[in-house]
C-alpha positions in Angstrom: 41.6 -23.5 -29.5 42.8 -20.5 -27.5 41.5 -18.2 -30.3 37.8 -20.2 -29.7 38.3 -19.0 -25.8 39.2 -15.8 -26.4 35.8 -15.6 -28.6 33.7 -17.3 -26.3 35.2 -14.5 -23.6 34.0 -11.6 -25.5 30.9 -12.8 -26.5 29.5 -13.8 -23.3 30.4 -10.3 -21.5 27.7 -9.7 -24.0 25.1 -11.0 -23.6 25.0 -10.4 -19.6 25.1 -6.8 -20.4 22.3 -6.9 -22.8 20.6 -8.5 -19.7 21.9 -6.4 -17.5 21.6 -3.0 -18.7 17.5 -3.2 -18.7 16.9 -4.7 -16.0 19.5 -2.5 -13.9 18.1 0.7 -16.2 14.5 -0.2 -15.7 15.0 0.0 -11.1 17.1 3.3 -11.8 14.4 4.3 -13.9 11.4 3.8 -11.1 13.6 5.1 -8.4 14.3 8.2 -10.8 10.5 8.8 -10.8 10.3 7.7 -7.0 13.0 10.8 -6.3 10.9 13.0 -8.6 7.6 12.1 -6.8 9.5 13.3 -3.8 10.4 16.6 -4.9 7.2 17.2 -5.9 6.1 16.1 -2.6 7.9 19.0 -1.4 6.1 21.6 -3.2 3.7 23.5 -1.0 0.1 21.9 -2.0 1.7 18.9 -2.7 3.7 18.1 0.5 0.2 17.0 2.0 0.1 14.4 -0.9 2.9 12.6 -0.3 5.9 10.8 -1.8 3.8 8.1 -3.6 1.1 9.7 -5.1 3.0 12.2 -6.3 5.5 9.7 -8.0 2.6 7.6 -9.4 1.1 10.8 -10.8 4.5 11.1 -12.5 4.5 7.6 -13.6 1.1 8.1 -15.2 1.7 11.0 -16.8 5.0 9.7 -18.5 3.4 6.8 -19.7 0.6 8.7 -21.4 3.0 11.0 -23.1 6.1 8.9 -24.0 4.7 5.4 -23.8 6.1 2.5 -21.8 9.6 1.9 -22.0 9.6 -1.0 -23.3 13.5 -1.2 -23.4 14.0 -1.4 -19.7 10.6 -3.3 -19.3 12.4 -6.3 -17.2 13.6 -4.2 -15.2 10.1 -2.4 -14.1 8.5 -5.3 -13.5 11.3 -6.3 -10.9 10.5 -3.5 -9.7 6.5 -3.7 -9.5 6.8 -7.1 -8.2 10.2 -8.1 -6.1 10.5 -4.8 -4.7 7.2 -4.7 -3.9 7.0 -7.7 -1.8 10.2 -7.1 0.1 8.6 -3.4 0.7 5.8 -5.4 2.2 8.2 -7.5 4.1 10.2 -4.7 6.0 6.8 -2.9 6.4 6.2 -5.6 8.5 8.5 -3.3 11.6 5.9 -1.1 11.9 3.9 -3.4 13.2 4.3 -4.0 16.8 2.3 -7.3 18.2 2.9 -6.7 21.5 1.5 -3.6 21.9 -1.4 -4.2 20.0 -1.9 -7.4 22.1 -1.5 -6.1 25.4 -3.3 -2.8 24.9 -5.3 -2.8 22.0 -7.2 -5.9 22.2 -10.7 -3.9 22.5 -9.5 -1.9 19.7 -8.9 -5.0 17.4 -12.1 -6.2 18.1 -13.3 -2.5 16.1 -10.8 -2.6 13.6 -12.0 -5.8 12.5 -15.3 -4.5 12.3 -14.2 -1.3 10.5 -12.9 -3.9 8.0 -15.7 -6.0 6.8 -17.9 -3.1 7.1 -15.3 -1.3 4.7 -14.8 -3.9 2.4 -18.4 -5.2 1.8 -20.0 -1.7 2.0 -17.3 -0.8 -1.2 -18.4 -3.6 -3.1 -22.0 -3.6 -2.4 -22.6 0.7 -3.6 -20.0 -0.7 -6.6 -22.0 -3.0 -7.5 -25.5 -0.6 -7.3 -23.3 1.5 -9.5 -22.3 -1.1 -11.9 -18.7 -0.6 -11.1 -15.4 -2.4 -11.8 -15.1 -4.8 -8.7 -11.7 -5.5 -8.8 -11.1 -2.3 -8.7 -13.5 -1.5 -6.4 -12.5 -4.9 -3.8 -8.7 -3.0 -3.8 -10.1 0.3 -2.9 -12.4 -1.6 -0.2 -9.1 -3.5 1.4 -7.1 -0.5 0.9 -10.2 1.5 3.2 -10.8 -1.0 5.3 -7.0 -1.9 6.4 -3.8 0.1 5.7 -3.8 1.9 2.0 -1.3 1.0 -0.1 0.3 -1.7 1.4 -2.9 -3.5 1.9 -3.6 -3.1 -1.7 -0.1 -4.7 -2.7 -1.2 -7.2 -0.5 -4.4 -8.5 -1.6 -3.1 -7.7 -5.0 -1.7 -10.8 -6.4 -3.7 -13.2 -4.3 -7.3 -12.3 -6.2 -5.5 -12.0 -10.0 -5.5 -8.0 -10.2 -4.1 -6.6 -12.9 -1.1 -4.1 -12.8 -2.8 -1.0 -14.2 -6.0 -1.9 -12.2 -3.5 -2.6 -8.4 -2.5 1.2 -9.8 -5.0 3.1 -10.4 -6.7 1.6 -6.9 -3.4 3.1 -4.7 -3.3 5.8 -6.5 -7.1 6.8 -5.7 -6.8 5.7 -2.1 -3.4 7.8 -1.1 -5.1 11.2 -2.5 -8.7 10.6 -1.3 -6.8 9.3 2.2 -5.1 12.4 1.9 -8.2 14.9 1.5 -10.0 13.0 4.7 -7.2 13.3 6.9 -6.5 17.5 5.8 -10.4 17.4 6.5 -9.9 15.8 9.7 -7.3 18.5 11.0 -9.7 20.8 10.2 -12.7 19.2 11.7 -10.7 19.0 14.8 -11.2 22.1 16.7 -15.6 21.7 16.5 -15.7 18.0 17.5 -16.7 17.6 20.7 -14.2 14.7 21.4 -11.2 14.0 24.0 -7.6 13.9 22.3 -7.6 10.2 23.2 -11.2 9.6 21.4 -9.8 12.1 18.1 -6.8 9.6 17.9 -8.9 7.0 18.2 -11.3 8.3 16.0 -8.4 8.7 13.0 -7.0 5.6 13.7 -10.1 3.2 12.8 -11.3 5.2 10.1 -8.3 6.8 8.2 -6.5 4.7 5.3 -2.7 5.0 5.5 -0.6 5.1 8.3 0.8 8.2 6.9 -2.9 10.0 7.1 -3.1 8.8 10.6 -0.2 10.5 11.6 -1.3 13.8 10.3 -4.4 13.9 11.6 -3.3 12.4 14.5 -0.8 14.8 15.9 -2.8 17.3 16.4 -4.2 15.9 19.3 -1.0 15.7 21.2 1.5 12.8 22.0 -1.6 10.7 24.3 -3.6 11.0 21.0 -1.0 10.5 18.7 -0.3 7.6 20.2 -3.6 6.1 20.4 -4.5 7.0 16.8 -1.3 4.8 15.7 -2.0 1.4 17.8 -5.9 1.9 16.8 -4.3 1.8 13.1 -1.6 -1.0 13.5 -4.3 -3.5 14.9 -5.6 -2.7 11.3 -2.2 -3.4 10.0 -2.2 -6.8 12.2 -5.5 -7.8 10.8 -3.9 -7.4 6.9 -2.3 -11.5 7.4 -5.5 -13.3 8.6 -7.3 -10.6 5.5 -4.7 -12.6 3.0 -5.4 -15.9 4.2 -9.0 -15.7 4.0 -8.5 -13.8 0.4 -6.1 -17.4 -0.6 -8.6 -19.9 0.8 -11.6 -18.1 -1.4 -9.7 -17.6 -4.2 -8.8 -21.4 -4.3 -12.7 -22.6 -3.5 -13.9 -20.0 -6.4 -11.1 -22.0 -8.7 -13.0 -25.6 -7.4 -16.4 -24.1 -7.9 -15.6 -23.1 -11.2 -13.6 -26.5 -12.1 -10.5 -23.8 -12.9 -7.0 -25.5 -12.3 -5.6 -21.7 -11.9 -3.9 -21.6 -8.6 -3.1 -19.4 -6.4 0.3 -18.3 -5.6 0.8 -19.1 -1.7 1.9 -15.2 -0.5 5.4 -16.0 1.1 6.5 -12.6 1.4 3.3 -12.1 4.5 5.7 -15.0 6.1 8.6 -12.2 6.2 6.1 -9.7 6.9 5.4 -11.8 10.0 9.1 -12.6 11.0 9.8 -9.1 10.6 6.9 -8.0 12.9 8.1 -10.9 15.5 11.8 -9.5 15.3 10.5 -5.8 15.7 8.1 -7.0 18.5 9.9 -9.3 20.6 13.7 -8.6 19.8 14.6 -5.2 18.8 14.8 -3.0 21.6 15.4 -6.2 23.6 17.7 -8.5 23.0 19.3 -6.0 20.2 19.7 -2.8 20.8 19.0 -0.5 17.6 19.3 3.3 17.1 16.5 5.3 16.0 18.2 6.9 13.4 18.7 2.8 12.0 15.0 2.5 12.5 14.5 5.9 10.5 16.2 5.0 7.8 14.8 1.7 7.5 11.5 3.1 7.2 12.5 5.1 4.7 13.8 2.8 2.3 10.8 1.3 2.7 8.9 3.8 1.5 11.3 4.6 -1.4 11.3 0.7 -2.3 7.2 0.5 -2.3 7.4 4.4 -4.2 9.5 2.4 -6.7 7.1 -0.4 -7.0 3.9 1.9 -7.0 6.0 3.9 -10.4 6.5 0.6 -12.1 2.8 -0.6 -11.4 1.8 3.2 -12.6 3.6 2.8 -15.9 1.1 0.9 -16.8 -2.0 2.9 -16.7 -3.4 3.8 -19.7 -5.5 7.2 -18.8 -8.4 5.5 -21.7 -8.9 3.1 -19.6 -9.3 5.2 -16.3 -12.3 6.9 -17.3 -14.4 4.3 -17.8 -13.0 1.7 -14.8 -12.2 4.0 -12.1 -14.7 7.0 -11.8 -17.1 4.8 -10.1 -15.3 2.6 -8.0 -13.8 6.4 -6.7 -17.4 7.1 -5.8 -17.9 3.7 -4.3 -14.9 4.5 -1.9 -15.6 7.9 -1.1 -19.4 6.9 0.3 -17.8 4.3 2.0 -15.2 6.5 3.7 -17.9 9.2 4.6 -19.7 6.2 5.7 -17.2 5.3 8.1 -15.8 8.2 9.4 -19.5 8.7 11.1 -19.5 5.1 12.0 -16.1 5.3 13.5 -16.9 8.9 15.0 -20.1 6.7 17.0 -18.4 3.8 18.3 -15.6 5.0 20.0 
C-alpha cells in the first residue's frame, strides 16, 4: 500500500511539470521577444517605432524562420489571449472619465465622428479594392479609435483570426508611427495654434503613444489637449464593442447561425479600472507617480507579450496576398482624415 503512495507521489509531480513547463516556457518565451522588441526599440531609427512593433517584427520573423514552437504552444496562447485581456483591463487607467466629461464633451462629439468616418471610409476603399475585410474592419477600428488596444478589442467579438488581429496591429503601430514623425515635421508650416496642433493630433492620430510624440511639440497646453482629444477616443472603444456584440449576434439570427458571441467581460474591468482611476485614485487613495509609471509599463510589456504570441502566427505567404491592400485601404483613410481632422477643429 505505501509502496502504491509512494508511486502515485512520483508520478503525479509528473505530469504537472509536463503541464507546467510549456505553458510557463511559452509566457517566458513572448516576454523574451517582448524584451527583445525593446532593445530594438532602442536602436536609433527604431526608437520611433516602438516597443511593440518592433517585438511583433521579431515574432514574425522567428516564425518564418524557425517555425512555431509548437512545444510551448499553451503557453503562447495564454499569452495572446489572457494577457491580452488583462492588458486591456489595466489599460483601462489611462482613461480618465472625468476629464473627458467635464472638458471634452465638444471634443467627444468629433471623436465620435472621426470614428465612423474612419471605420466605414476603411471598409468602403477595401472593398473598391477587393480587400480582406476583416482585416481591413481591424485596421478601420484601430484608425478610428486607439491602435492596438482597439484592435484587441474588437478582436474576438467579430471572430478574427490570430494571424489576421496580427498582421492588422502590426500595420497600424508603424503606419501610426510614420503619420505622427510626419506630423512633427509638418509642424513648424501649419498655420495652427499649439492648442489647435494638439487637437489636431489627438482626433486623427492612432495610438496614444503617436499622440504623445506629435503632441509635445506643441508644449504642455497642447500636449495636454492632444491627449483628452485622444482619450474621448479611448472612451468611445466600450459603446464601439457593444454595438460590434449586438451586430455580431443579429448577423448570427439573420443567418440562422447558433455561433455566439462571447460576452467581452474583460471591457467590464476596463470600465472598473477607468471608474477607480477616475473617481478614486488621487482621491480617496493617494498613489505615487512612480506606482502609476510602472503600472503603465507592465502594461505595455503584458499587451507587447500578447501582440508576440498573436505575431507567432503569421505566416509571411499569407501576408502578401491579405494585407497589401487593406494597408492601402488604411493609409487613404488616414490621409483622409488628417485633412478632415486638420478642417474641423
Amino acid at each position: 500500500m505505501q509502496n502504491v503512495q509512494l508511486k502515485k507521489k512520483l508520478v503525479q509531480p509528473k505530469g504537472k511539470t509536463a503541464f507546467l513547463l510549456p505553458w510557463i516556457g511559452g509566457i517566458s518565451f513572448t516576454f523574451l521577444i517582448a524584451l527583445l522588441g525593446y532593445l530594438l526599440a532602442q536602436v536609433p531609427g527604431f526608437d520611433h517605432v516602438g516597443q511593440l512593433a518592433c517585438a511583433i517584427i521579431i515574432a514574425v520573423a522567428y516564425r518564418q524562420l524557425l517555425g512555431y514552437p509548437e512545444v510551448i504552444r499553451s503557453g503562447i496562447a495564454f499569452s495572446s489571449k489572457r494577457l491580452l485581456r488583462l492588458a486591456i483591463i489595466l489599460y483601462g487607467l489611462k482613461l480618465n472619465i472625468s476629464m473627458v466629461l467635464h472638458e471634452g464633451l465638444g471634443l467627444l462629439v468629433r471623436d465620435a465622428g472621426v470614428i465612423i468616418f474612419a471605420i466605414f471610409l476603411t471598409l468602403g476603399i477595401a472593398k473598391l479594392l477587393k480587400a480582406d475585410q476583416m482585416i481591413s474592419l481591424l485596421l478601420g477600428v484601430g484608425t478610428g479609435v486607439c491602435g492596438a488596444a482597439a484592435i484587441a478589442a474588437v478582436a474576438p467579438i467579430v471572430k478574427s483570426d490570430d494571424d489576421d488581429t496580427a498582421i492588422s496591429v502590426g500595420i497600424i503601430a508603424l503606419v501610426g508611427t510614420i503619420f505622427a514623425i510626419a506630423y512633427t515635421i509638418l509642424r513648424p508650416f501649419l498655420p495652427l495654434s499649439a492648442v489647435d496642433y494638439g487637437i489636431w493630433s489627438g482626433i486623427s492620430l492612432h495610438e496614444i503613444a503617436h499622440v504623445a510624440l506629435a503632441g509635445a511639440l506643441a508644449g504642455q497646453e497642447g500636449l495636454a489637449m492632444a491627449l483628452l482629444a485622444k482619450l474621448g477616443r479611448v472612451f468611445l472603444l466600450v459603446p464601439l464593442c457593444f454595438i460590434a456584440m449586438y451586430l455580431m449576434k443579429r448577423k448570427s439570427a439573420e443567418n440562422h447561425s447558433e455561433a455566439k458571441v462571447e460576452f467581452p467581460w474583460f471591457l467590464i474591468g476596463f470600465l472598473v479600472m477607468s471608474l477607480f482611476g477616475s473617481y478614486i485614485l488621487g482621491h480617496s487613495i493617494h498613489v505615487s507617480d512612480e506606482t502609476m509609471n510602472g503600472v503603465a509599463n507592465m502594461t505595455t510589456w503584458l499587451l507587447t507579450a500578447a501582440m508576440v504570441g498573436l505575431g507567432l502566427n503569421v505566416n509571411l505567404r499569407d501576408l502578401r496576398t491579405k494585407a497589401f491592400r487593406p494597408l492601402i485601404a488604411m493609409v487613404l483613410t488616414s490621409i483622409c482624415l488628417s485633412i478632415l481632422a486638420y478642417f474641423i477643429i
